[in-house]
C-alpha positions in Angstrom: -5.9 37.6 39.6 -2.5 37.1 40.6 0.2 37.6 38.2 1.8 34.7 36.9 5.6 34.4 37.6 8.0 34.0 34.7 11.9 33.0 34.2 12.1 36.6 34.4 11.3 36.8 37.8 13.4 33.9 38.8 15.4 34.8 42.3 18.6 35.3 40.6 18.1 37.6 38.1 17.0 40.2 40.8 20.3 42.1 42.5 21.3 40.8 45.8 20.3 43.2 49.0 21.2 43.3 52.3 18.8 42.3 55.0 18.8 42.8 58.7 19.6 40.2 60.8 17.0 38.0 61.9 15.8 37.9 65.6 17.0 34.5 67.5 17.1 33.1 70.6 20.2 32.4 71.3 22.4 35.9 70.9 25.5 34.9 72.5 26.3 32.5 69.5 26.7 34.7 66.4 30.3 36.2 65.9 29.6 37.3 62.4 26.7 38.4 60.5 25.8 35.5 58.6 26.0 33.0 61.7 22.5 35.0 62.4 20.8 33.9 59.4 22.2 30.3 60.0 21.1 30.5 63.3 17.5 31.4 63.2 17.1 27.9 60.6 18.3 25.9 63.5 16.4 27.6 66.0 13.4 27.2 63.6 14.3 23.2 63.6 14.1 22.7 66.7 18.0 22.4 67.1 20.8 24.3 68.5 23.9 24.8 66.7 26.8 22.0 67.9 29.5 23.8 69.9 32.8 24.4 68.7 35.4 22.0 67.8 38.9 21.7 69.6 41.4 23.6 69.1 43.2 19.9 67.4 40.4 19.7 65.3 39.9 23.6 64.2 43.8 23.9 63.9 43.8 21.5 60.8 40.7 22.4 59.4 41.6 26.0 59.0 45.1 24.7 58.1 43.9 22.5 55.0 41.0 24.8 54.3 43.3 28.3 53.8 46.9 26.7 52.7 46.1 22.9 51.2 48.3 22.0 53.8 48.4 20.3 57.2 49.9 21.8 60.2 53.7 20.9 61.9 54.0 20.0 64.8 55.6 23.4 65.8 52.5 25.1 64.6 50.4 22.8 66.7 52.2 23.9 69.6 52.4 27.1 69.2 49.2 27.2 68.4 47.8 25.4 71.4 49.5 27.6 73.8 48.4 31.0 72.3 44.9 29.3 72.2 45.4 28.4 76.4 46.0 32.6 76.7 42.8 33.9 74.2 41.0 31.1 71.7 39.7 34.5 70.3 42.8 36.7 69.5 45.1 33.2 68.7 42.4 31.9 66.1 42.1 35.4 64.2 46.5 35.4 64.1 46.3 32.0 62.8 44.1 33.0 60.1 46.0 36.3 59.4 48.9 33.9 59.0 47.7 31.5 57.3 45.7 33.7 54.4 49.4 35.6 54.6 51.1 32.5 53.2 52.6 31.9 49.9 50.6 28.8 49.8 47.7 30.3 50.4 47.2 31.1 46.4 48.4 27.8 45.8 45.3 25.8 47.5 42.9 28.3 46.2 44.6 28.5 42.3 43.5 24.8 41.9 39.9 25.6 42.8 39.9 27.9 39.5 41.7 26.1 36.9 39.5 23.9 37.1 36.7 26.2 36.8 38.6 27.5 33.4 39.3 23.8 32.4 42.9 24.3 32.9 45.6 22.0 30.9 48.2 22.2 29.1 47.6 20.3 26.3 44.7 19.1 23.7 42.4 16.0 23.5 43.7 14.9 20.1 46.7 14.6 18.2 47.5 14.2 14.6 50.7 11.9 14.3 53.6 13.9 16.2 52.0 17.1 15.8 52.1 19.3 18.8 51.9 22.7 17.8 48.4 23.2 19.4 49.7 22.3 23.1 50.7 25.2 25.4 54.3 24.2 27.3 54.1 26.9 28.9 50.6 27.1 30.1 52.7 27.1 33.5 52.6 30.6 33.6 48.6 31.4 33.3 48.8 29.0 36.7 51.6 31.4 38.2 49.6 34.4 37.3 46.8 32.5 38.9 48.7 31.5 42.1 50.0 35.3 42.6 46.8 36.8 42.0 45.8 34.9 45.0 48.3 35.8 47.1 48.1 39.4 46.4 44.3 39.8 46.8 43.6 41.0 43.6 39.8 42.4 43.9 37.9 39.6 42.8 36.2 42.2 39.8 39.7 42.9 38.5 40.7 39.3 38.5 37.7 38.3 36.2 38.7 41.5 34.4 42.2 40.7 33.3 41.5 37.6 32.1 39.2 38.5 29.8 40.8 41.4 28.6 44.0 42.7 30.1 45.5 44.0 27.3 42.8 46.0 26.9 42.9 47.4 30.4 46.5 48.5 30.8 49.1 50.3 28.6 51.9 48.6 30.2 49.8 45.1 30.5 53.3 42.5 30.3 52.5 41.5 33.7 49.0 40.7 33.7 49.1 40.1 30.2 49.0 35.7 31.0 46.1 36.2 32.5 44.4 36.3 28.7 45.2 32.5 29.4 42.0 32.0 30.5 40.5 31.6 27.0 43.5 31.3 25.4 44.1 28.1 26.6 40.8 26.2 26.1 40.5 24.0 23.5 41.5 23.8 20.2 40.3 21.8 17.1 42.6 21.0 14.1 40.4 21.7 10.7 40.6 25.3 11.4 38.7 26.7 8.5 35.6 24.2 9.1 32.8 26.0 10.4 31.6 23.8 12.9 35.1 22.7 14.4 34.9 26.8 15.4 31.2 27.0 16.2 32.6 24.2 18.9 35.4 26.4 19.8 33.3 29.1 20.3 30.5 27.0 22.2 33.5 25.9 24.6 34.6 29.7 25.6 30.9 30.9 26.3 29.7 28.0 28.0 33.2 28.6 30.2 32.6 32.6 31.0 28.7 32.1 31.5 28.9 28.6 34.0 32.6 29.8 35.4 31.7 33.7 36.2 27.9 33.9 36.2 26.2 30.5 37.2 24.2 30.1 34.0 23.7 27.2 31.5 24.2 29.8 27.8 25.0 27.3 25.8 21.9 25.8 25.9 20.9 28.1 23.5 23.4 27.4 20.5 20.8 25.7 19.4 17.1 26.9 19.5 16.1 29.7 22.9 16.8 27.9 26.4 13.8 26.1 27.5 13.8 27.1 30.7 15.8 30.2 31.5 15.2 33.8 29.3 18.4 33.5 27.0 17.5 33.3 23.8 19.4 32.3 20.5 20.2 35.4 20.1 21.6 36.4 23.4 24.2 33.2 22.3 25.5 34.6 19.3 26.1 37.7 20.8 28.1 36.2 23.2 29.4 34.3 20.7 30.4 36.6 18.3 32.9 37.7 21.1 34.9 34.9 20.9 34.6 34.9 16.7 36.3 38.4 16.8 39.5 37.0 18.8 42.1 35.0 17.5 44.8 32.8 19.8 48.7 33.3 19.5 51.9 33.1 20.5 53.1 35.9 22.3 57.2 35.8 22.0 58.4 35.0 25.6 61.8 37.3 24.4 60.6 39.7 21.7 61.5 37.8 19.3 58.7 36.1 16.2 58.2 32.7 17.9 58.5 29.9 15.8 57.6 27.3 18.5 54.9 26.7 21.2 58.0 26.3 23.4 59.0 29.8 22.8 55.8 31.6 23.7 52.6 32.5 25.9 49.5 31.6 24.4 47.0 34.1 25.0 44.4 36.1 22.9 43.8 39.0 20.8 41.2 41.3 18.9 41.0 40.0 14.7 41.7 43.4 12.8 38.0 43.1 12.3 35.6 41.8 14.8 32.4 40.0 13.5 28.8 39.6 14.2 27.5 36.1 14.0 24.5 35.3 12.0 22.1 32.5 14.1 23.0 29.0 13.2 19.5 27.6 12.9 19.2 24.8 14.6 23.1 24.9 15.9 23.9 23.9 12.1 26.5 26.7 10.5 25.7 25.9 7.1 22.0 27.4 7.8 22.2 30.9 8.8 19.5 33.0 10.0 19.7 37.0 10.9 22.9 38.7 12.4 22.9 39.0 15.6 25.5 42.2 17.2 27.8 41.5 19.9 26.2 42.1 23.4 25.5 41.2 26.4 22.7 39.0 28.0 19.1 40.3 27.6 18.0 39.4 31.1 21.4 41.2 32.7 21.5 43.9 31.6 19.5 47.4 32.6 17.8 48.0 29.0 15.2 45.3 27.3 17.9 46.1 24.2 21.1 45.9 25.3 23.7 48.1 23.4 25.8 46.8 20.8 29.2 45.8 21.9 31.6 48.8 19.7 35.1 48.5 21.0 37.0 46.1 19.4 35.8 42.1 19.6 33.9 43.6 22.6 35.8 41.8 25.2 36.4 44.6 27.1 32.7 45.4 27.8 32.1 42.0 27.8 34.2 42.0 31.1 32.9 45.1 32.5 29.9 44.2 32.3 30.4 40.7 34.2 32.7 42.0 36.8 29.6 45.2 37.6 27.9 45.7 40.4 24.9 46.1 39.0 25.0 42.3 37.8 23.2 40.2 39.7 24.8 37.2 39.3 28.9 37.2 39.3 29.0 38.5 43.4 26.6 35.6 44.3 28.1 32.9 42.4 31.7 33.7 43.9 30.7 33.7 47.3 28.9 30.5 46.5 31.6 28.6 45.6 33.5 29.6 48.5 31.2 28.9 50.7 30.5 25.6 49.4 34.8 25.0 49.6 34.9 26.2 53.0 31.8 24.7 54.5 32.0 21.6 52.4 28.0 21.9 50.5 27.3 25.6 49.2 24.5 27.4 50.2 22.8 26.8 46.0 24.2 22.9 45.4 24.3 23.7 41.0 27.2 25.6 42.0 27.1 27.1 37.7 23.5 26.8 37.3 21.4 29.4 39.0 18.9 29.4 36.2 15.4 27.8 37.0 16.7 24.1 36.7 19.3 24.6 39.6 18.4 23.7 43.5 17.2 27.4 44.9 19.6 28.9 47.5 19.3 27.2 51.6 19.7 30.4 52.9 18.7 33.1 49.9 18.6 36.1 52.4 22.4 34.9 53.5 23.9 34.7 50.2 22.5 38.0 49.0 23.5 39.6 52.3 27.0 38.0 52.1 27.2 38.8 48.3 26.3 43.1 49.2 28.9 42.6 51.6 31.8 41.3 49.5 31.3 43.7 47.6 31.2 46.3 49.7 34.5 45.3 51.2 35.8 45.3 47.6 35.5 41.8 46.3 38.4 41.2 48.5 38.5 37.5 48.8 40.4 37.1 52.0 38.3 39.2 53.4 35.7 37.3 52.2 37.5 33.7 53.6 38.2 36.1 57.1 34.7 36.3 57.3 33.6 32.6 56.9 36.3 30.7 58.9 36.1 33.2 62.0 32.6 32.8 61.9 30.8 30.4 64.7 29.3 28.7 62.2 32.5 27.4 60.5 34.0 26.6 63.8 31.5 24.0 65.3 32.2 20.3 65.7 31.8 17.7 63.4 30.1 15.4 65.9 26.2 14.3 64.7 23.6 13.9 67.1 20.2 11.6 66.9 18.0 14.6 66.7 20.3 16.1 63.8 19.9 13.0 62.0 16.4 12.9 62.5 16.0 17.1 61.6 18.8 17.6 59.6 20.4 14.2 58.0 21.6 15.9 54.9 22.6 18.8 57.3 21.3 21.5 55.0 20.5 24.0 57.9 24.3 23.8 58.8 23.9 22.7 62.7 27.2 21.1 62.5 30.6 21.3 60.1 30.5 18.6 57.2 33.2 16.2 57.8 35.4 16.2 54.3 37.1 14.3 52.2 40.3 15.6 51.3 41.2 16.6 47.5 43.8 14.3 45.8 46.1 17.6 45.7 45.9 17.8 49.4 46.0 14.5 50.2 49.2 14.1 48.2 50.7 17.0 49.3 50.5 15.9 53.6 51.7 12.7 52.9 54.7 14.0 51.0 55.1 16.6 54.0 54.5 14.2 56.6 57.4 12.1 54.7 59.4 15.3 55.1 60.0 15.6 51.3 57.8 18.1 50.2 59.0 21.0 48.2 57.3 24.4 49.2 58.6 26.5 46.3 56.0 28.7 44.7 55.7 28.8 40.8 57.7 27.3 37.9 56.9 24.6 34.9 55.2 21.7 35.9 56.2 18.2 36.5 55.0 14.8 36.0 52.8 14.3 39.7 53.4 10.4 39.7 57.3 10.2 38.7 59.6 9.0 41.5 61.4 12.2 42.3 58.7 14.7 42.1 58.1 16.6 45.6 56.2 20.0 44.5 53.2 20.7 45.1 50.3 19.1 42.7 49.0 22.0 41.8 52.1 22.3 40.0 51.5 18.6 37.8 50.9 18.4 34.5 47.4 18.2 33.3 46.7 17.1 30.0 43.8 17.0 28.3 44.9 13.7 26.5 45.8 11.6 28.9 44.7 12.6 32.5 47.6 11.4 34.8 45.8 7.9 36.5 46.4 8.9 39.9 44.4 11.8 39.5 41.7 10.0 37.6 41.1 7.5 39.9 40.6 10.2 42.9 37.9 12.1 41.0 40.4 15.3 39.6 37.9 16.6 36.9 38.2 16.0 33.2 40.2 19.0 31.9 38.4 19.4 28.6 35.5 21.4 30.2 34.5 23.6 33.1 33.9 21.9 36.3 31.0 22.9 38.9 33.1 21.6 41.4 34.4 17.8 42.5 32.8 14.6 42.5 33.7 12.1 45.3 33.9 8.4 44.7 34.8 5.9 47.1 36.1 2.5 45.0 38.2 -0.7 46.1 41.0 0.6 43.4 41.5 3.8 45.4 42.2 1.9 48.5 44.5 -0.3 46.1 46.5 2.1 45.5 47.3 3.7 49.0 48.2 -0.4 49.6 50.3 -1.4 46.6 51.0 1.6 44.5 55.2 2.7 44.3 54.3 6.2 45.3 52.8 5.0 48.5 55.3 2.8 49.0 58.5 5.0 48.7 57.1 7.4 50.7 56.0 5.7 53.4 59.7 4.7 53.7 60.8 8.2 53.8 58.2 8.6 56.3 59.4 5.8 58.6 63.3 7.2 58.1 62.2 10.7 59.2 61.1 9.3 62.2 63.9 7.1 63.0 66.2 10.5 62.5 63.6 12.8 64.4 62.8 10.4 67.1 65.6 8.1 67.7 65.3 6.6 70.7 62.6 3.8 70.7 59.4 2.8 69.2 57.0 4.5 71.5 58.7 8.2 70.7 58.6 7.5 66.9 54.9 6.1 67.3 54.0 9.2 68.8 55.8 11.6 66.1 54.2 9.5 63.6 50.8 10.8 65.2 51.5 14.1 66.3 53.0 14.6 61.8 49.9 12.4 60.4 46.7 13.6 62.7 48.0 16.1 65.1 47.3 14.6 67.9 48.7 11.7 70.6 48.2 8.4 69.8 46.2 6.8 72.3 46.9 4.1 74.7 45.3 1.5 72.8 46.7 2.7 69.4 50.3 2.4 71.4 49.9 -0.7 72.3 48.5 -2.7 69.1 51.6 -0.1 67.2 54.0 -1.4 69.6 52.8 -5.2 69.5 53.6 -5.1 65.6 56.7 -3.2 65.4 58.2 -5.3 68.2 57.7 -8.6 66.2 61.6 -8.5 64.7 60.1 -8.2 61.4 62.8 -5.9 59.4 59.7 -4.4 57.3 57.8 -3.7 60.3 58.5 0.0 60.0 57.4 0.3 56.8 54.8 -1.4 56.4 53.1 0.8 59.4 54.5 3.6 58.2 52.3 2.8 54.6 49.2 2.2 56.6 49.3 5.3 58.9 49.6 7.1 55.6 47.0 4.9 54.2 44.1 5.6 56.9 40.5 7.0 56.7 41.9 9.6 59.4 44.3 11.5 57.0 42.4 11.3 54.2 39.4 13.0 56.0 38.9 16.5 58.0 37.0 16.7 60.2 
């Protein structure tokens, strides 16, 4: 009689391999390993992969994708004619360039505050009381940003944030990255129980969903009803986060009197403690003491050893950011994948228990996973390795017999056409208007006030009051750990792109820019307007109905279609 199969036996529980390539038909198409495996689905479908997209098209994909950012026009050109000479050799440069740029760790910083539930401020207030926001919260984001840039080893990045001053004597410079936990959030009632059972709750269900794509805090309560994490295995966790305390570090080495003054980060109580069980998530009703460890079903022993150095942090992060864990490589490479590609390969991006949608392409992700690590969880290498690839670089364009074989396009026989985040789309119409600011790092600003031209990953989040423009384009609610974004399409977003001031000042700028780039007649500045917005010529027709309105006498002519170049489908989207 068979044996019957168990959580326990559940795919991701079971350390990624690497596989040999499958055998496929077509061998001329793969540039990179994983193409292979992507291949041999299609192939199986009865489909063949859609060929690649122009060099227009792949230009601003890899652009947006990489920096957040859309191409100039000098880029395009240059660009263009190194791809005339070798599409091969110009498309790695661009990438080399491009994963070389200081915005580079700007694009991909968002992506993980919102994992950690960045903000800088808390859901509640008591009259005028701030003390409990973090002003300069700015700097976790910097450290964020830099680390990026820098290609800090994936390992050591998860590392560091959980416990950098544990890992380096001289730890001042990575010591913001302890903002991580620090600067989730906190309750007022300090001393009540429950209001830190909640705080507690908060940091292990973001470590366990953020870094290893499982649902822990499911088991405050009672054991998870699906996956093997038990009670017990919570309040070891738990009891991690009971031994720390948050504080203000001095930003001059002085005793900080004032939020304003200080980093907010975390550190070890002078004595750590084990939780006892809260029966039935209730703190008042306390059942055996569990010690500080690891999870059960990751680790190598049935009884995973006590946690003994301080709070446990330490080991806590050691063991997350192993090798020998199954989970943290794949979930990584997931979520980039899924950013990159636009769906990831397991859709419950930070459930990978039995409840979340089993991998597309299992053999893939744990050959991609081996392979990452191999190359030392360097992340550009690992987003070198996706956009180069010929899967990344196919067209957009759907075919009847992929609609029929592959609507939901699951088997990756074309590139997703995406929606643009808020932060992006924000940022190219401020460059297009020629008023962006570029400047990596500093405080943050206010993203909807008139004069503000940074970057938004650089606005102010709060926890308290989300900024409105934000909101209404889906930016996720700070206050806990997002899977990823959500994307709604609703007659107030369009509202806004018609009517809001934002729009409307910038398009303006936009329509002065190309009066003082392009000033001899309409059909010059029509065409700059294109070349800045979508990278491309306009075409005759779009000339001719641009012309037929601008040519009216109408003194608002220019921006008015300045506002509804910036308000089109065709910048919002990527192809």
């Amino acid at each position: 009689m068979a044996k019957e199969k168990t959580a326990t036996d559940h795919w991701a529980f079971a350390l990624p391999q690497r596989h040999e390539t499958p055998v496929v038909r077509d061998t001329q198409w793969p540039s990179r390993p994983h193409d292979v495996f992507i291949l041999k689905k299609i192939e199986e479908t009865g489909l063949a992969p859609n060929p690649s997209a122009d060099q227009r098209t792949l230009l601003r994909r890899l652009s947006f994708d990489l920096t957040g950012l859309p191409p100039t026009p000098e880029e395009m050109a240059a660009f263009e004619k190194a791809f005339r000479e070798d599409p091969d050799i110009s498309l790695r440069q661009l990438t080399d360039r491009l994963l070389a740029s200081p915005q580079f760790g700007a694009r991909w910083a968002r992506t993980w505050l919102d994992l950690a539930r960045y903000a800088e401020d808390q859901a509640h207030i008591v009259g005028n009381n701030s003390n409990l926001f973090y002003p300069n919260a700015w700097r976790y984001r910097d450290w964020v940003i830099g680390a990026f840039n820098r290609d800090l080893p994936y390992g050591q990045f998860v590392k560091l944030q959980l416990a950098a001053d544990l890992l380096e004597e001289n730890h001042d410079q990575n010591l913001v990255a302890l903002g991580f936990i620090g600067l989730g959030p906190k309750y007022y009632r300090r001393k009540d129980p429950l209001v830190m059972a909640d705080e507690w709750e908060d940091r292990v269900d973001t470590v366990s969903r953020g870094l290893l794509g499982l649902t822990v805090g499911c088991a405050r309560c009672h054991d998870h009803k699906f996956d093997p994490i038990s009670t017990e295995d919570y309040y070891g966790l738990a009891g991690v986060f009971a031994s720390i305390e948050m504080f203000n570090r001095p930003l001059d080495g002085k005793n900080a009197k004032k939020p304003t003054d200080a980093m907010h980060i975390v550190r070890d109580r002078p004595k750590p403690t084990n939780l006892k069980v809260h029966l039935r998530g209730d703190p008042k009703d306390l059942g055996p003491e569990v010690p500080r460890r690891f999870l059960t079903i990751l680790s190598k022993d049935e009884n995973p050893p006590n946690f003994q150095k301080g709070s446990g942090r330490l080991e806590l992060a050691e063991a997350i950011a192993s090798p020998d864990n199954a989970l943290t490589a794949r979930v990584f490479v997931n979520r980039i994948w899924g950013e990159l590609f636009g769906t990831p390969l397991v859709t419950t991006t930070s459930n990978f228990g039995t409840l979340g949608t089993p991998p597309s392409h299992p053999k893939l992700l744990d050959d991609l996973a081996v392979r990452f690590m191999e190359s030392g969880w360097s992340v550009k290498w690992l987003m070198r390795e996706l956009v180069l690839s010929s899967t990344y670089q196919q067209s957009s364009d759907i075919s009847g017999a992929m609609l029929e074989r592959d609507p939901a396009n699951i088997f990756y026989s074309r590139a997703n056409r995406r929606r643009l985040d808020i932060e992006m789309w924000r940022d190219a119409i401020y460059a297009a208007a020629g008023t962006l600011d570029l400047k990596v790092g500093g405080p943050s600003f206010k993203v909807s006030a008139p004069d503000a031209n940074r970057r938004a990953v650089y606005a102010r989040i709060s926890r308290l009051k989300l900024n409105p423009m934000l909101a209404l384009f889906d930016f996720p609610d700070p206050n806990l750990h997002s899977p990823g974004r959500y994307k709604s399409t609703t007659p107030l977003q369009k509202l806004f792109a018609i009517n809001n001031p934002l729009m409307v000042a910038q398009a303006g700028k936009f329509s002065a820019r190309l009066h003082r780039e392009a000033p001899a007649d309409n059909p010059a500045r029509v065409q700059l307007a294109y070349q800045l917005l979508y990278g491309r010529k306009a075409s005759d027709e779009e000339q001719t109905l641009a012309l037929g309105f601008l040519n009216t006498g109408n003194e608002d002519a220019w921006q008015n279609y300045a506002q509804v170049l910036l308000a089109s489908n065709e910048l919002l989207y990527l192809d």
